[in-house]
C-alpha positions in Angstrom: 143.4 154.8 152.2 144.5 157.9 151.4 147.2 160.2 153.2 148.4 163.8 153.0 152.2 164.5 151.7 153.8 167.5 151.6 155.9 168.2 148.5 159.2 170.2 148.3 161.4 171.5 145.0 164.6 170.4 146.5 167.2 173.1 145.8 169.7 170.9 144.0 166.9 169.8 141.8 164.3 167.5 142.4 162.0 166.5 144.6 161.5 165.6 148.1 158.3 164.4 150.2 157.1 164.3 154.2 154.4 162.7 155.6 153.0 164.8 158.3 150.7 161.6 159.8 153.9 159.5 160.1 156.7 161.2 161.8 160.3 160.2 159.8 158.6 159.3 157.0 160.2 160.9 153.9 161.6 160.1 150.2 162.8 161.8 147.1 163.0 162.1 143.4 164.3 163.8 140.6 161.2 163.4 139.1 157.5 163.7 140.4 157.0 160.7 138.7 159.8 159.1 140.5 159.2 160.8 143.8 155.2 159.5 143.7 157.1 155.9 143.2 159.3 156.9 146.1 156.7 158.1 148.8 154.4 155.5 148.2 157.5 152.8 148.9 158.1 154.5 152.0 154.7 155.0 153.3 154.3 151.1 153.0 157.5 150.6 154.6 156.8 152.6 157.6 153.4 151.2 157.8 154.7 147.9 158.1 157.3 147.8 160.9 156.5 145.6 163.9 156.3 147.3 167.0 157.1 145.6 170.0 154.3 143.5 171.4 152.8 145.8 174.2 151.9 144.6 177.6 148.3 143.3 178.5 146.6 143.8 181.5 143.5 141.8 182.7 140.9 143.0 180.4 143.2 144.3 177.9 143.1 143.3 174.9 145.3 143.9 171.4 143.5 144.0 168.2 144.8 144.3 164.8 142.2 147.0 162.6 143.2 147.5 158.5 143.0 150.7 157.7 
């Protein structure tokens, strides 16, 4: 899978990153090394939180897709 991030010179040095497809999803780095480290660990994280379970109607049904 691949996703876009936005990349930012912070102004106290440093990096910083956003992830436009995932709303709060952010890191930083003094480093792009460290940042690249950084974004991915987050982008896992907030792919990875449980929502709550939604409710099902008759004929609804939940399905889990990998992406």
């Amino acid at each position: 899978m691949k996703i876009k991030v936005v990349v930012h010179e912070a102004e106290e040095g440093g990096f910083w990153a956003e992830v436009p497809a995932i709303p709060g999803c952010a890191s930083q780095g003094d480093t792009m090394d460290e940042l690249l480290s950084n974004i991915q660990e987050a982008i896992e994280g907030c792919l990875s939180v449980d929502v709550a379970e939604p409710k099902k109607g008759s004929g609804d049904r939940v399905l889990e897709i990998a992406v």
